[in-house]
RODO-2510 file (C-alpha; in nm, 4 decimals, decimal comma):
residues 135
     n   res          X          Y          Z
     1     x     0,0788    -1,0323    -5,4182
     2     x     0,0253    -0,7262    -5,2171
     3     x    -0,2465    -0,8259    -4,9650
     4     x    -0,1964    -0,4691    -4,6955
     5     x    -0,2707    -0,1373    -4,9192
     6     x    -0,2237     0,0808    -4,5430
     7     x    -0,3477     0,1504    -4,1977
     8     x    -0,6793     0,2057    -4,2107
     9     x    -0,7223     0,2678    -3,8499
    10     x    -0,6119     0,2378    -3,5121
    11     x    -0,8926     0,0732    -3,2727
    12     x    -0,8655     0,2537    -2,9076
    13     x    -1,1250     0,1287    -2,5882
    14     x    -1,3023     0,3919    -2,4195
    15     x    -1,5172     0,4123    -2,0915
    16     x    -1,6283     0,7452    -2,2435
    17     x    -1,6771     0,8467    -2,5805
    18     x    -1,7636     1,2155    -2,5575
    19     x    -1,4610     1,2808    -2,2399
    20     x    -1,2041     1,0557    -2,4617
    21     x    -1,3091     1,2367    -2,8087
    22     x    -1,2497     1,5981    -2,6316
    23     x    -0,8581     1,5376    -2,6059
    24     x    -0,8672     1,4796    -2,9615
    25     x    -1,0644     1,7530    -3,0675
    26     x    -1,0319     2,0080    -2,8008
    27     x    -0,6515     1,9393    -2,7244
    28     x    -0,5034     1,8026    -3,0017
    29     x    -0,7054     1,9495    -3,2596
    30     x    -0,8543     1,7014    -3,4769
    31     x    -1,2079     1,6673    -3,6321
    32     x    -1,3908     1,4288    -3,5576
    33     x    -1,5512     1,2640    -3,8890
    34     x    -1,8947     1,1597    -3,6860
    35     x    -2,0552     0,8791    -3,4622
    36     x    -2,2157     0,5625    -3,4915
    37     x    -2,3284     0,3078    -3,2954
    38     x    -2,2967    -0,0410    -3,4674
    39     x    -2,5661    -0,2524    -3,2413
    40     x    -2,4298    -0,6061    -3,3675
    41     x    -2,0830    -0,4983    -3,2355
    42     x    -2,2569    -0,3813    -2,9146
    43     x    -1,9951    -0,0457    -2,9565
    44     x    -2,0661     0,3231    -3,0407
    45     x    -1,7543     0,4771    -3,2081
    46     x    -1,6001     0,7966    -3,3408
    47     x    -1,3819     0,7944    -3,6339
    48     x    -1,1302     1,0418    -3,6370
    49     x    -0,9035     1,1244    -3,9361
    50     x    -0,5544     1,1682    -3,9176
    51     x    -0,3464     1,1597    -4,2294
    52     x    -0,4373     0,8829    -4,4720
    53     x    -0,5752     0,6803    -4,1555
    54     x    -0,8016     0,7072    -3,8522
    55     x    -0,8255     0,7101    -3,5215
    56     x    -1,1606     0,4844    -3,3892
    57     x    -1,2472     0,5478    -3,0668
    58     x    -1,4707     0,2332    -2,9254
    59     x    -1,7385     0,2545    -2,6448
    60     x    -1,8958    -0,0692    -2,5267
    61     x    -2,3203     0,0312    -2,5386
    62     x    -2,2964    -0,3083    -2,3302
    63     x    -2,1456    -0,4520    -2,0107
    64     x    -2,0917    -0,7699    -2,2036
    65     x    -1,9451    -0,5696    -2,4930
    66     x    -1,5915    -0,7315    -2,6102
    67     x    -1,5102    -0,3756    -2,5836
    68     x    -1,6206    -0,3545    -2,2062
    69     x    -1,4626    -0,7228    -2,1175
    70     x    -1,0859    -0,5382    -2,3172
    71     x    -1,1266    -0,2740    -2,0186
    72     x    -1,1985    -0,4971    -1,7606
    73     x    -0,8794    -0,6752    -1,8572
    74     x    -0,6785    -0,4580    -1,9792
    75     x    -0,7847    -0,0879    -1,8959
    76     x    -0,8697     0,1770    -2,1421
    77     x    -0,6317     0,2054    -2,4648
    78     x    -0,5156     0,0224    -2,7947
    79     x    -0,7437    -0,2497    -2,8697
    80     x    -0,6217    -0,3015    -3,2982
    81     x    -0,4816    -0,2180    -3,5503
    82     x    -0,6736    -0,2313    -3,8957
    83     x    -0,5526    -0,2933    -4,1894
    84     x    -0,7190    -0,1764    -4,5219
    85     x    -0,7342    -0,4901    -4,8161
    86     x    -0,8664    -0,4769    -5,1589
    87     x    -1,0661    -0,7982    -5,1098
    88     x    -1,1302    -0,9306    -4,7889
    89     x    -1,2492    -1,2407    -4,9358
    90     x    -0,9766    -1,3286    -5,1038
    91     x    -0,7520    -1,1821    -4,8080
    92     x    -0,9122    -1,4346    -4,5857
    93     x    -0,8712    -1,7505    -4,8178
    94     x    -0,5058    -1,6602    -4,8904
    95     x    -0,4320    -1,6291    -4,4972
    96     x    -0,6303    -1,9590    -4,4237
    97     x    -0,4629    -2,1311    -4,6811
    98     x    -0,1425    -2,0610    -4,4865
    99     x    -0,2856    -2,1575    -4,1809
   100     x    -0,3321    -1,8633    -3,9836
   101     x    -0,5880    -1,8972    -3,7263
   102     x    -0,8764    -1,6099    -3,7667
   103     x    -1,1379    -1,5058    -3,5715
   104     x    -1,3781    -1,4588    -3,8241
   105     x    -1,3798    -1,6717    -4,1480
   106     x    -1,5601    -1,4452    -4,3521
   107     x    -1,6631    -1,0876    -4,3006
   108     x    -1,8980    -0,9473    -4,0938
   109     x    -2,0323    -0,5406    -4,0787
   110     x    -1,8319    -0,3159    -3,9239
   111     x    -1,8305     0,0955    -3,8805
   112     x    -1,8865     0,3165    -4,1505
   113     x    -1,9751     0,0593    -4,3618
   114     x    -1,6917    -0,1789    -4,4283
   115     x    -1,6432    -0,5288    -4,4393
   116     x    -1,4085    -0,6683    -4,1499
   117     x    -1,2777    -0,9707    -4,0481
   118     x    -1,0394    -1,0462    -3,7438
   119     x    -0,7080    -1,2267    -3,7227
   120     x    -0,6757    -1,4012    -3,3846
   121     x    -0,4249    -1,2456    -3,2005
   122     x    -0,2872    -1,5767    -3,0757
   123     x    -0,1617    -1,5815    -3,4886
   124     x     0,0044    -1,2524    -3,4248
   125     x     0,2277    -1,2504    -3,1251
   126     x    -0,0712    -1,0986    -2,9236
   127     x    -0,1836    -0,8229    -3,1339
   128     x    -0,5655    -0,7934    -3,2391
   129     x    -0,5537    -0,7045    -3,6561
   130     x    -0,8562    -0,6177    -3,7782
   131     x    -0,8705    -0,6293    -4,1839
   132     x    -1,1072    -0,3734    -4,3560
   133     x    -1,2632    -0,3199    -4,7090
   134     x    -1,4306     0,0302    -4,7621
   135     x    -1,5973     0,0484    -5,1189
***
């Protein structure tokens, strides 16, 4: 069973939104595809499309944001990777059922729209994979 279809995104912290979303438009040349602030997420993001995937651009709209705690760590830069599933539901069982240890046991709202869910990056040799279904 084929569980990944692609990359659906690549999640990257920002202090700024509108300084950070200038290199990509003004110097790289990309479009951005629009804003949004997702208020349960405390995180206003810009979605950026590049090829069959995106770029998402995340801004903590709090100081106790995980987004703002990832800088404080870590500094600006990669925060995820997201993977885009048919059926996060099902995605989820299948990848509890092998014992993989998840940050969110069934999906929750995310950007745009989707359903998300979060593998714990303990699971994955330290990286944070997000999994996403867009309808």
């Amino acid at each position: 069973m084929k569980m990944i279809e692609k990359i659906d995104h690549i999640g990257i912290a920002v202090k700024d939104l509108n300084e950070t979303l200038k290199i990509y438009t003004e110097i790289l040349g990309l479009k951005s595809a629009g804003e949004e602030t997702v208020a349960e997420q405390k995180v206003r993001v810009a979605f950026i499309p590049v090829g069959e995937s995106e770029i998402e651009l995340l801004e903590s709209t709090e100081p106790d944001g995980t987004i703002a705690k990832f800088i404080e760590k870590n500094g600006e830069g990669i925060q995820h990777i997201a993977f885009r599933v048919d059926n996060i539901e099902k995605t989820l069982e299948d990848l509890k059922s092998k014992g993989v240890r998840l940050i969110d046991e069934k999906p929750r709202n995310g950007a745009g729209g989707a359903k998300i869910a979060f593998i714990h990056p303990k699971a994955t040799k330290g990286v944070l994979i997000e999994l996403c279904e867009r309808t």
